[in-house]
C-alpha positions, 0 to 999 in steps of 0.5 A, spaced: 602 678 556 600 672 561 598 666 557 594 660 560 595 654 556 590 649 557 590 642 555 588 635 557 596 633 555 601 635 557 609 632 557 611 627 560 605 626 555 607 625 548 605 632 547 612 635 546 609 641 541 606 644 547 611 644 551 615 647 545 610 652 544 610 654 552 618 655 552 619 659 546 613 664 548 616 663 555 623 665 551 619 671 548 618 675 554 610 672 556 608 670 563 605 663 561 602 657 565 600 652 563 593 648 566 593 640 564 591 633 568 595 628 570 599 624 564 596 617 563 596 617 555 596 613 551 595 607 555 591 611 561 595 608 566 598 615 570 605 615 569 611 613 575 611 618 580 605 621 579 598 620 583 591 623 583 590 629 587 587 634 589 593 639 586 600 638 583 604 644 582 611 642 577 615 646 573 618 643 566 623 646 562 622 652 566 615 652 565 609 653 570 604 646 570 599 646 574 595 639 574 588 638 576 585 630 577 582 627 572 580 620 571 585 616 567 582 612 561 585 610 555 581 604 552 576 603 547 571 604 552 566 610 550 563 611 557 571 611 560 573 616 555 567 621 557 569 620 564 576 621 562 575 627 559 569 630 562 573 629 569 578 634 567 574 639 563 570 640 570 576 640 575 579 645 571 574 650 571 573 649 578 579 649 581 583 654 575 581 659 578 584 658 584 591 655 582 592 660 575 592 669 576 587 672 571 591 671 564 590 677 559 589 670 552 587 663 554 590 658 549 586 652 548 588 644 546 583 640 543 582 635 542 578 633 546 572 637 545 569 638 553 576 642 554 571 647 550 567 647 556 572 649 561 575 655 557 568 658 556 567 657 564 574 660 565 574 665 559 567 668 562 569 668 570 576 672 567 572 676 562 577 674 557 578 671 550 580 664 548 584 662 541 582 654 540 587 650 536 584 644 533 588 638 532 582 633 530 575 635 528 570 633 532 565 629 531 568 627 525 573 623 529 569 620 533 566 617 528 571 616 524 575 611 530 569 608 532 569 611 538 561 613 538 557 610 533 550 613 536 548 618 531 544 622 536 550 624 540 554 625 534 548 631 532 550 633 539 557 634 539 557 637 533 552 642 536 557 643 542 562 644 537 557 650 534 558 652 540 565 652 542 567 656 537 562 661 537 564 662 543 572 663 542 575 668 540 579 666 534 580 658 531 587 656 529 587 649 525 592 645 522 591 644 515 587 647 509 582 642 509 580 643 516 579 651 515 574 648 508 571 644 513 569 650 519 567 654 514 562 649 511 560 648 517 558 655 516 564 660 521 566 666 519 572 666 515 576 672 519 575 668 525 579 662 522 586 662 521 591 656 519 597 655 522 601 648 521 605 644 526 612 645 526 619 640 526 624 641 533 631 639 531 636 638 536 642 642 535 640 642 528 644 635 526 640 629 525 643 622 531 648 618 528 647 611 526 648 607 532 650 599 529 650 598 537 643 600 538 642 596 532 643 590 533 640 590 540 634 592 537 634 586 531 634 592 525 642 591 523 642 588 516 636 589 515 631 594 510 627 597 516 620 600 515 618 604 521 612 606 524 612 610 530 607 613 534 600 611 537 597 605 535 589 606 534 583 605 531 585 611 526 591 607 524 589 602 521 595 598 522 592 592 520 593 594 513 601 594 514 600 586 518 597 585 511 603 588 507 607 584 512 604 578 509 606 579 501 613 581 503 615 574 506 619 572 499 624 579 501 626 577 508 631 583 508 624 587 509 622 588 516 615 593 518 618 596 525 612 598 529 614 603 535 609 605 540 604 604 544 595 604 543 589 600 544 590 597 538 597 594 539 594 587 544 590 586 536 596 587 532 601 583 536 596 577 536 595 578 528 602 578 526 603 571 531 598 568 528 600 569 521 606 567 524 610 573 521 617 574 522 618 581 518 615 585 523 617 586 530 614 591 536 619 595 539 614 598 544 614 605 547 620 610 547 621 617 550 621 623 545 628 625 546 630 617 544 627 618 537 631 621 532 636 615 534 631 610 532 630 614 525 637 614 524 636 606 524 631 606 518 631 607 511 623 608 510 618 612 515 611 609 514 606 613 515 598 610 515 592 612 516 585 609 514 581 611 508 576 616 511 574 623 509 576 626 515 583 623 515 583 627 508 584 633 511 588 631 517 596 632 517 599 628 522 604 631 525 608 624 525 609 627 517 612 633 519 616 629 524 619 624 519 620 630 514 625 632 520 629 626 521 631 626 513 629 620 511 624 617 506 616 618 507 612 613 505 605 616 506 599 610 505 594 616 506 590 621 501 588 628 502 593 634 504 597 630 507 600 625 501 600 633 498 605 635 502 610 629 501 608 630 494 610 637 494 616 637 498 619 631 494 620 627 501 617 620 498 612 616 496 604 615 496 600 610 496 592 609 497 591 607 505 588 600 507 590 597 501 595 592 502 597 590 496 599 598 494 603 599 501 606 592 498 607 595 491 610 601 495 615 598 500 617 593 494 619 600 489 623 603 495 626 597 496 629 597 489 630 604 490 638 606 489 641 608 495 643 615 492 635 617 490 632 615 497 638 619 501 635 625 496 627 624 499 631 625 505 634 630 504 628 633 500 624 632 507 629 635 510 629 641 506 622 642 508 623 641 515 627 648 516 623 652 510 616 651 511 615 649 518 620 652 522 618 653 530 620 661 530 616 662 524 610 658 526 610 660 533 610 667 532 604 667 527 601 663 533 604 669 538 601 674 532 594 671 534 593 671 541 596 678 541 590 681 536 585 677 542 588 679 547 587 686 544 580 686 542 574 688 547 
């Protein structure tokens, strides 16, 4: 079966799934190649050795890229982000047709949603399906970041979601709430299917403590609480800058915050003038550097804002955590706080709630030892049964096969 993968994101991006995604495909025996931009995310400055061009041709882990130019963009700017992803949804459905042979199924990464445009174009110029894979339910999202505001262009991008998926073949989401979601919107149950993210493990072992990283870092002695990943509106990490505040009488606690974002300018500036000395930035790190971060930690944080949408959203920095072995604390609600619940990985409190993250870090702090190496471990449990890459890519695989097969 010859695969188009089509994504705005694609590594040296933070979007290792796709990558793993082409590979083990790749491995199963399909032609697959993948159509996406030039990396400038998250900090929309493009990444070294790259420069805007007509057409980059790369192969990345044995997998074919095609980049096409876009206009790199990252901020909290709403018109740079439509340029940002109008600009890619355009040269892709311009130029894919000359840089990618007619596949037999497209699969289709959102967000954002404009790539929609592009599969319809390309998917009506070939005459074949596409799968779309919800990864953030627009215009939910929209709204819920800030990122527009307008009620008119809401109504209108939620059309243009209507849209989209009348037109896809199949949809793939995330998480149960997103499928309650599409089908409250009135799309047909048969035509959505729920497929989680899965967890990648190196070699099947964890990294090994490093007392020397540890040290280099400032996180040898101390309770380290770590938040790894983008640092944006939907964050709401304000909160743990808050938390941070309530915490100074236990000096051994410190909030560890890994990554980059619009709003980490603003979280640097609040934690300086709150003179805060239990919580440090550590910046942005390769995907391959992380386990060896989580080894560092004895509690991963995971927190999103009090929105209804971020109810029915699964990070993929949870099933990520799970992975690592350590203990969870989920300042989240909704099927998120579900499944740390249900795997026994850690512990849940309401999110943009200081005083409850406060009371949470206090309660895994106190925590014997031996009983928080067991969340880990239960985490990790987790990781191996229920989000395996084989098994959930193949059920992936499973879907496009049967799109592919359909007049």
């Amino acid at each position: 079966m010859k695969i188009l993968i089509l994504t705005q994101w694609y590594p040296p991006e933070p979007a290792l799934l796709l990558q793993e995604l082409a590979q083990t495909l790749l491995a199963r025996g399909h032609d697959v190649t993948v159509l996406t931009g030039f990396p400038n995310y998250p900090s929309g400055m493009l990444y070294p050795g790259y420069h805007i061009r007509l057409h980059q041709h790369e192969v990345l882990a044995g997998v074919p890229v095609e980049r096409v130019p876009l206009y790199p963009e990252h901020s909290r700017s709403t018109v740079g982000r439509v340029f940002n992803y109008v600009s890619f949804a355009l040269s892709s459905a311009v130029l894919g047709p000359f840089l990618v042979k007619r596949p037999d199924v497209i699969f289709v990464y959102h967000p954002p949603l404009t790539i929609g445009l592009s599969a319809i174009l390309l998917g009506g110029l070939w005459r074949v399906p596409f799968v779309y894979q919800i990864q953030d339910m627009w215009p939910e999202t929209l709204r819920a970041t800030g990122v527009l505001r307008n009620k008119r262009l809401l109504d209108w991008v939620s059309s243009f979601a209507q849209f989209v998926y009348s037109r896809a073949s199949r949809i793939l989401v995330i998480s149960p709430g997103f499928r309650r979601n599409l089908l409250s919107k009135g799309v047909s149950a048969e035509k959505v299917d729920v497929v989680s993210n899965w967890v990648e493990f190196e070699d099947g072992s964890l990294a090994q403590f490093d007392s020397g990283l540890a040290t280099d870092l400032g996180l040898l002695g101390r309770f380290n609480i770590m938040f790894a990943g983008n640092m944006g509106e939907a964050q709401g990490l304000e909160t743990v800058v808050e938390a941070a505040g309530l915490l100074q009488d236990l000096p051994e606690i410190q909030f560890v915050l890994v990554g980059d974002g619009v709003a980490l300018s603003r979280l640097k500036l609040a934690v300086q003038d709150r003179n805060l000395p239990n919580v440090r930035f550590l910046g942005r790190y390769p995907q391959q550097m992380m386990p060896s971060l989580y080894s560092l930690t004895d509690v991963l944080l995971v927190h999103l804002k009090k929105e209804p949408l971020f109810e029915i959203t699964i990070p993929h920095k949870v099933l990520t955590y799970l992975g690592a072995g350590r203990p969870i604390l989920a300042a989240v609600a909704g099927d998120a706080a579900s499944l740390v619940i249900e795997a026994g990985a850690g512990l849940v409190c309401p999110p943009e709630n200081p005083q409850a993250l406060c009371e949470a870090v206090r309660r895994l702090y106190l925590m014997p030892l031996e009983e928080r190496r067991t969340l880990g471990k239960h985490g990790l449990q987790a990781a191996h049964t229920r989000f395996s890459r084989n098994e959930l890519v193949g059920q992936i695989e499973a879907v496009l096969q049967a799109a592919a097969r359909r007049p």
